[in-house]
C-alpha positions in Angstrom: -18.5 -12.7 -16.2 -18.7 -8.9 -14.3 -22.4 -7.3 -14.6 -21.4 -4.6 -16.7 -23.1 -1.0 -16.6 -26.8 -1.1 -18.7 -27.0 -4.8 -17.9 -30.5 -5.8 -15.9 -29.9 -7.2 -12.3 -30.3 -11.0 -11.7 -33.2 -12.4 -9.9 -31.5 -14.5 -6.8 -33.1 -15.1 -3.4 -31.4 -12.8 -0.8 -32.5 -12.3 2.5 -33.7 -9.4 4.8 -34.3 -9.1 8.4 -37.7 -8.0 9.1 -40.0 -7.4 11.7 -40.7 -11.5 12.2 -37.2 -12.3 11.4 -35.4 -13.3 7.9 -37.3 -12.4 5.2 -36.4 -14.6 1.8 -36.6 -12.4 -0.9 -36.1 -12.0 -4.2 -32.8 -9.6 -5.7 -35.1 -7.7 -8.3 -37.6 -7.3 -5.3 -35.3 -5.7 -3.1 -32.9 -3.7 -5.4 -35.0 -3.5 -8.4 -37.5 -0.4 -7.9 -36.6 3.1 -8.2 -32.9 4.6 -7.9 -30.9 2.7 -5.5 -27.3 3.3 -3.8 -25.9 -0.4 -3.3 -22.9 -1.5 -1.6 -21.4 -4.5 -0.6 -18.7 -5.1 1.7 -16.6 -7.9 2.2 -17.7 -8.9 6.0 -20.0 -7.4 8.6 -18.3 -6.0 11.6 -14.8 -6.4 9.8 -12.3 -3.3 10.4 -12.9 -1.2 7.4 -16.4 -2.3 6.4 -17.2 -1.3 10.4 -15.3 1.9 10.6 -15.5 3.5 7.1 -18.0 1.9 4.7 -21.0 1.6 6.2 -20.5 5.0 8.7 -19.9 6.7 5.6 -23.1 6.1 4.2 -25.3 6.3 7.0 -23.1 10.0 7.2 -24.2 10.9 3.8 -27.7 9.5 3.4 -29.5 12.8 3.3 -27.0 14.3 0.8 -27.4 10.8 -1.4 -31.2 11.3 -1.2 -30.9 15.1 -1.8 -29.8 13.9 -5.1 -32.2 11.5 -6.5 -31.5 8.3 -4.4 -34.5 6.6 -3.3 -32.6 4.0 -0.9 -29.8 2.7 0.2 -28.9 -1.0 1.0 -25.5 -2.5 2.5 -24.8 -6.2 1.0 -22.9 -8.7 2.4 -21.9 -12.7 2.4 -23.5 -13.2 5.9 -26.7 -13.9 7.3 -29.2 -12.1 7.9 -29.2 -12.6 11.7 -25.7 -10.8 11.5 -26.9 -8.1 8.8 -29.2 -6.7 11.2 -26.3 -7.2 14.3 -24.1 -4.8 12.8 -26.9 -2.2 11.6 -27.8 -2.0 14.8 -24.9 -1.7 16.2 -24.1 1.2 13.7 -27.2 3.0 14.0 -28.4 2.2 10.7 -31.8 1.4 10.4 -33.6 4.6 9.0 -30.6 5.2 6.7 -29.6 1.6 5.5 -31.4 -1.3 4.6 -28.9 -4.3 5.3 -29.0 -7.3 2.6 -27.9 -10.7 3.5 -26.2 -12.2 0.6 -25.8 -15.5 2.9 -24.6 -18.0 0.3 -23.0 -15.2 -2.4 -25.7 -16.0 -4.7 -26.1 -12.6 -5.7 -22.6 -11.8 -5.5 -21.6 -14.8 -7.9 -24.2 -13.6 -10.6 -22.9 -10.2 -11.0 -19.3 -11.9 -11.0 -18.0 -9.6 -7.9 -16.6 -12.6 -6.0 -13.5 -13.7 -4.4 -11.9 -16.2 -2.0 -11.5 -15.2 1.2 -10.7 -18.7 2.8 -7.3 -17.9 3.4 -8.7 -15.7 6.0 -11.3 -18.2 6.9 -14.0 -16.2 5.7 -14.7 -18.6 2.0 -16.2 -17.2 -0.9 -17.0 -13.2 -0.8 -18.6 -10.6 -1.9 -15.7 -7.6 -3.6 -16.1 -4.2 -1.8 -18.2 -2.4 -4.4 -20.9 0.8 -4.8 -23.6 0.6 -7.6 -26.2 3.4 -8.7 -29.2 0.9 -10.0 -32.3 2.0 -11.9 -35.5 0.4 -12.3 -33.5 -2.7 -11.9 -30.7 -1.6 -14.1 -27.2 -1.3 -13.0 -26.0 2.5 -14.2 -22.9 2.9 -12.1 -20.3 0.5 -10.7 -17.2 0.9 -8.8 -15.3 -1.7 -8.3 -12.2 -1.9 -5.6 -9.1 -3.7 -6.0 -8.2 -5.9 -3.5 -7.3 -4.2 -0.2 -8.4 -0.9 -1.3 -10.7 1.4 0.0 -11.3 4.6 -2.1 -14.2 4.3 -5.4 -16.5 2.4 -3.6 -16.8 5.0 -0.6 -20.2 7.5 -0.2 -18.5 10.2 -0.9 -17.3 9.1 -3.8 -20.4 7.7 -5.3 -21.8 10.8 -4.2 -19.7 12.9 -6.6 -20.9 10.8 -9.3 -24.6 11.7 -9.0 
């Protein structure tokens, strides 16, 4: 079953890159506190994640926090070794925090899956944005397959 808007988050482990490496973490931990922008994309360093998604958001961060978001986090099925690969090839560090969903944990709790093994990549994360407060999800836009238009910054941003 999809999370629905007004549902509470689901405590998974996730994963982070930090300063000594991955960082196991818990969902609620890292989404959970104040207002946060979350999107997920269906691969790192995959053509429309890499050339629209994430540039979009690290484009709009001030204008996202100019309007009440506290932070903003990039989620995707893949470790946390390659989370923080394609931040920093984007330049994304002091805009987005990048979440390793490495075994779609996360992903298959909210019900936002789907199989990507015809393309070799198995089970995925949908491309998504979310607005989440205090742990609660308050906005979710979900794209159909292929697409890539209510899940973009700019959109979410005209939401706020």
């Amino acid at each position: 079953m999809t999370i629905s808007v007004g549902d509470r988050i689901p405590s998974v482990s996730v994963m982070m890159s930090g300063e000594d490496g991955p960082q196991k973490m818990d969902s609620v931990e890292a989404l959970g506190q104040g207002r946060v922008a979350l999107f997920s994309v269906p691969g790192a360093f995959t053509p429309t994640c890499s050339a629209k998604h994430l540039p979009g958001f690290i484009e709009n961060a001030d204008a996202l926090k100019a309007k009440g978001i506290d932070k903003i986090v990039c989620m995707s099925v893949n470790d946390a070794f390659v989370m923080k690969a394609w931040g920093d090839a984007q330049n994304s560090s002091s805009e987005v925090e990048m979440l390793a969903d490495g075994n779609a944990d996360f992903s298959r709790a909210i019900g936002l899956t789907f199989d990507g093994s015809g393309f070799g990549m198995g089970e995925r994360a949908q491309r998504f944005s979310a607005i989440i407060e205090n742990g609660v999800l308050k906005t979710l836009n979900v794209e159909t397959p292929g697409a890539f238009e209510v899940s973009s910054a700019e959109y979410l941003l005209n939401q706020l």
